[in-house]
Residue frames relative to the residue before (quaternion, step in Angstrom):
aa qw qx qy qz dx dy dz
X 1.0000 0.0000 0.0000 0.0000 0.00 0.00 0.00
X 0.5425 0.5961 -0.3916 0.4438 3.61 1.57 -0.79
X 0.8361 0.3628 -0.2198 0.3479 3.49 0.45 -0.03
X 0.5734 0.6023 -0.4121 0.3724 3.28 1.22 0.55
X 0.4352 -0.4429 0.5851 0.5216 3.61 -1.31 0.71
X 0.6858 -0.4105 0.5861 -0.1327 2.42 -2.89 0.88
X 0.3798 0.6964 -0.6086 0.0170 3.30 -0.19 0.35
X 0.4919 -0.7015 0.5047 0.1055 3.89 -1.21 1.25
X 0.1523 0.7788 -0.6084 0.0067 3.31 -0.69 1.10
X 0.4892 -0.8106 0.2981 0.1211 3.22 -0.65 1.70
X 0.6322 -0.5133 0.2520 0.5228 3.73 -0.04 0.48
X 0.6525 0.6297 -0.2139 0.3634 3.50 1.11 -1.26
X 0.6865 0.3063 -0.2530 0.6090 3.39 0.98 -1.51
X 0.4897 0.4488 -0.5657 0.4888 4.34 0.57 -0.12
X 0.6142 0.5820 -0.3925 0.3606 3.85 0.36 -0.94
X 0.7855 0.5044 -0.1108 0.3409 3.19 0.55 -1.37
X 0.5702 0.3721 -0.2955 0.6702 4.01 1.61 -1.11
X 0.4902 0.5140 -0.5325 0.4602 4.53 0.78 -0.18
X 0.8256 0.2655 -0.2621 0.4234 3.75 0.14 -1.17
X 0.5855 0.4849 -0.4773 0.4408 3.83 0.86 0.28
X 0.8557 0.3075 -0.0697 0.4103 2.91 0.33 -1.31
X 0.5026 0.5851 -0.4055 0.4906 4.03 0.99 -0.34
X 0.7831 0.5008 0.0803 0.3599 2.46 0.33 -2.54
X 0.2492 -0.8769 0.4106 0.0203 3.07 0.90 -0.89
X 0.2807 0.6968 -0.4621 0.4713 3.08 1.83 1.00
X 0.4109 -0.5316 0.6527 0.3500 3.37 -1.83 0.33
X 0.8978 -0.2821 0.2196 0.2573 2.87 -2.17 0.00
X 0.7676 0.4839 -0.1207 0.4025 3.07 1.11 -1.56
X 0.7009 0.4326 -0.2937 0.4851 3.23 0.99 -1.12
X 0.5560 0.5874 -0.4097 0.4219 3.78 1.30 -0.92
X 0.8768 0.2532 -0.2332 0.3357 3.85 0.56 -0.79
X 0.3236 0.6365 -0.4171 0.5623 2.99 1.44 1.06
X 0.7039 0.5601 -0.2610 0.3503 3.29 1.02 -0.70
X 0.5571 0.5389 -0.0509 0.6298 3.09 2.10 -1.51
X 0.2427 -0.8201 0.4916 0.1639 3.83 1.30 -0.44
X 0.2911 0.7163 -0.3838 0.5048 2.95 1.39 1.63
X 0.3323 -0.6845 0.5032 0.4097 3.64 -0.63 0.24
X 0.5574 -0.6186 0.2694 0.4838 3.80 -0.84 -0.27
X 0.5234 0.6783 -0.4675 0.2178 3.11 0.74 -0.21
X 0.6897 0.5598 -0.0779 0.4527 2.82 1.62 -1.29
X 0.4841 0.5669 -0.3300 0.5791 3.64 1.57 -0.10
X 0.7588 0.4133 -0.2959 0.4073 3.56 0.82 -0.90
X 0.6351 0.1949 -0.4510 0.5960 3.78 1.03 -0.47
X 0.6836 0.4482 -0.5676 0.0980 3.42 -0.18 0.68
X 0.4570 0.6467 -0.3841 0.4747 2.94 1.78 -0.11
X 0.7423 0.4649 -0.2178 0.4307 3.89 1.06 -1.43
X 0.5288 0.5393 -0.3726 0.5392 3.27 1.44 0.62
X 0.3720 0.7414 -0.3324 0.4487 3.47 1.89 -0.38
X 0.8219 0.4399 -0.1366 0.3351 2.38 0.21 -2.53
X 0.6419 0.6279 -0.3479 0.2696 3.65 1.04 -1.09
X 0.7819 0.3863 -0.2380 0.4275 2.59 0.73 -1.71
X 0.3840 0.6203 -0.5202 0.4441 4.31 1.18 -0.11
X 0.7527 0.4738 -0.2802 0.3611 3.39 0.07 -1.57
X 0.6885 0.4922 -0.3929 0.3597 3.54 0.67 -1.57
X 0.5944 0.4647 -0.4048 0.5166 4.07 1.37 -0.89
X 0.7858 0.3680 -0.3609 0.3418 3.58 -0.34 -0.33
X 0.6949 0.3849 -0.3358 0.5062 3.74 0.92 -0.39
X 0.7886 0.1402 -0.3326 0.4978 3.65 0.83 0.05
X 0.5909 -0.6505 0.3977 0.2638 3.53 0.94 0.99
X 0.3048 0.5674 -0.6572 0.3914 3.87 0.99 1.06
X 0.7465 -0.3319 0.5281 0.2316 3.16 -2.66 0.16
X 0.0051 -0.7470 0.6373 0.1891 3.97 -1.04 0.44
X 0.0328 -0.6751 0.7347 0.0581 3.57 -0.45 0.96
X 0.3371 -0.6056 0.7055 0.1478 2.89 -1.82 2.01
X 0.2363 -0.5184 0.8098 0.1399 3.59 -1.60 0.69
X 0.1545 -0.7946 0.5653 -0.1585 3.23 -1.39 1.41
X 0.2206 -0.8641 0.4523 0.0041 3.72 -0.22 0.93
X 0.2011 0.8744 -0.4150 0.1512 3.30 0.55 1.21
């Protein structure tokens, strides 16, 4: 694991793929939850998706960064 690239997923965009995809909320009700407009739920979610995909198709580390 010491040797894989990094890729950072911020608490927000982890927030955001939890209430789609856990949760299973839509768009609207999901950035209402986050007290976000949608526009802003969606590039934060499609910033999710990127940075998910970019770890699993080139086989790098996802370190979740967590705001507690």
């Amino acid at each position: 694991m010491r040797d894989l690239e990094v890729v950072t997923l911020e608490s927000e965009e982890l927030e955001a793929y939890r209430l789609r995809h856990v949760q299973g909320m839509e768009q609207i009700e999901a950035a209402k939850s986050m007290q976000t407009s949608q526009s802003t739920y969606q590039r934060i979610l499609y910033r999710a998706y990127e940075k998910i995909a970019d770890a699993l198709v080139h086989g790098k580390a996802i370190k979740l960064i967590r705001d507690i």
